[in-house]
C-alpha positions as CSV (number, residue, x, y, z in Angstrom):
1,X,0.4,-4.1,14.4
2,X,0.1,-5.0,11.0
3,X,3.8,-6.2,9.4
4,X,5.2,-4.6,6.4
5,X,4.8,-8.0,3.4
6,X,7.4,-6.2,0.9
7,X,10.9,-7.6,1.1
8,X,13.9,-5.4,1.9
9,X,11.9,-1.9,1.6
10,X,14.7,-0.1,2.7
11,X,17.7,-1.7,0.7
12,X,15.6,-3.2,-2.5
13,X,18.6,-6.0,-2.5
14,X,15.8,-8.7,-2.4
15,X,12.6,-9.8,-3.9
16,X,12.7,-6.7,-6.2
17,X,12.8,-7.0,-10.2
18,X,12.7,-4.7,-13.3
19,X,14.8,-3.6,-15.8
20,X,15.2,0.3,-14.3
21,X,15.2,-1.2,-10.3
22,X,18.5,1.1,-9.5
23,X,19.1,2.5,-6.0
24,X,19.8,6.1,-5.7
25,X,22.0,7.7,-3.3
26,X,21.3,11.3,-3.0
27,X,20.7,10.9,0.5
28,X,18.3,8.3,0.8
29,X,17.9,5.1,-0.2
30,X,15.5,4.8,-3.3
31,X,14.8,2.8,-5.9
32,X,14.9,4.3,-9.7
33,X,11.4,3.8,-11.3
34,X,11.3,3.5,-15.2
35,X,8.3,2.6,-17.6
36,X,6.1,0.7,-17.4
37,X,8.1,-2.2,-20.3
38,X,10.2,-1.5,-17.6
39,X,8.7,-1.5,-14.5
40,X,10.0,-2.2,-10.6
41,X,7.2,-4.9,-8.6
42,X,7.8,-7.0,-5.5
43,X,6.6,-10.1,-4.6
44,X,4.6,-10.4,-1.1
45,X,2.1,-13.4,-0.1
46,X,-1.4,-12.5,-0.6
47,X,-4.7,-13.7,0.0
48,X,-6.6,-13.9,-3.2
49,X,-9.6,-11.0,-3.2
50,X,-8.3,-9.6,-0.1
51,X,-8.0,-5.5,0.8
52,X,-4.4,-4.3,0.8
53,X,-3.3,-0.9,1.9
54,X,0.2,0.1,0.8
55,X,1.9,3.7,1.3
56,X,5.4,4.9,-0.2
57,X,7.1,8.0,0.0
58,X,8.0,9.0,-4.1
59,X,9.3,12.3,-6.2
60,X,10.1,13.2,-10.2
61,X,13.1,15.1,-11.6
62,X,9.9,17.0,-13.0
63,X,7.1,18.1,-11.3
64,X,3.7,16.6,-12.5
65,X,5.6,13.1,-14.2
66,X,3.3,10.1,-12.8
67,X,4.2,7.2,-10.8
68,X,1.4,4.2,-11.5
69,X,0.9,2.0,-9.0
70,X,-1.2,-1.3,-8.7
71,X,-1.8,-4.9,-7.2
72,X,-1.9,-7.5,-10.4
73,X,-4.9,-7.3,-12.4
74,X,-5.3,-3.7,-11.5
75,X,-6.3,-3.9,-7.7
76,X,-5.8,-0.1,-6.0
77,X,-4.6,1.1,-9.7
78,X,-3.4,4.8,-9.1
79,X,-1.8,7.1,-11.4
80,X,-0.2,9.8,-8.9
81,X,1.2,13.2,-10.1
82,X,4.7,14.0,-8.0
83,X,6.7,16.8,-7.7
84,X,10.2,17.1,-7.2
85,X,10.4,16.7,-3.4
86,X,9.8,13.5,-1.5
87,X,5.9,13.4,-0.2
88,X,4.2,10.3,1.2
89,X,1.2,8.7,-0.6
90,X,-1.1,6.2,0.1
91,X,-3.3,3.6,-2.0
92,X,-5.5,0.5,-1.0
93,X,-6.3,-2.4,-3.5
94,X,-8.0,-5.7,-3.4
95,X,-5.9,-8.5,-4.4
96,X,-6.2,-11.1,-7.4
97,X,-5.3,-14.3,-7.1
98,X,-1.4,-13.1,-8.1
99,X,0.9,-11.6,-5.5
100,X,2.3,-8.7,-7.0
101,X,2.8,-5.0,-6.4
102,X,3.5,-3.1,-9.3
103,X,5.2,0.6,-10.2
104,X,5.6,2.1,-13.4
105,X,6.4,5.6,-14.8
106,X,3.4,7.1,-17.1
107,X,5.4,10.2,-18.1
108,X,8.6,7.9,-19.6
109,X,11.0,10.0,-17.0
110,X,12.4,8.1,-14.1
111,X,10.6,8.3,-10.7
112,X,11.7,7.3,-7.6
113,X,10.3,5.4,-4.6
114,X,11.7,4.6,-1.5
115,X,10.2,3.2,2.5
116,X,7.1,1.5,0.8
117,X,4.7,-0.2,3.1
118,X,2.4,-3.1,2.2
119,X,0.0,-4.1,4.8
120,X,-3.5,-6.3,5.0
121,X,-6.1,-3.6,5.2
122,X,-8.5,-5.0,7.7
């Protein structure tokens, strides 16, 4: 079994920065997603051109606003279209030589992320 390299994925109280990172309580536990001047990222330890899977669980106030997604220097870059209730989504990536996990709002609107899952793909 494969562990989970993000820190704190259910609280967000550590190892997470950005100017919109904001827990919600409506329920669950998730973090506020803004732009992407503003976006949320985590720091894991990588190995430098290595495969990545990570998975989240994510929603809009809007349906169709997009949540980006990406290991530094684009590795796995996804823009995904959500809709209003939570769904799970999935992404793989090949690492740089920077550990960092990356997500943004396209749209401008707030998204929202909570449970993700960062794992060596192998």
């Amino acid at each position: 079994m494969n562990p989970n390299l993000l820190t704190d994925p259910i609280n967000f109280s550590e190892g997470w920065t950005g100017t919109f990172t904001k827990i919600q309580r409506d329920g669950y536990r998730a973090l506020k997603v803004g732009t992407r001047h503003d976006n949320t990222q985590d720091f894991f330890n990588c190995m430098p051109n290595k495969r990545y899977k990570w998975s989240f669980w994510a929603k809009a106030d809007s349906a169709g606003d997009k949540l980006h997604t990406e290991l530094w220097g684009g590795g796995g870059s996804a823009d995904i279209a959500l809709t209003t209730d939570w769904k799970r989504y999935s992404t793989t990536g090949t690492s740089s030589n920077k550990e960092v996990l990356f997500f943004w709002s396209v749209s401008g609107s707030p998204v929202y992320i909570r449970w993700p899952e960062l794992i060596a793909d192998e």
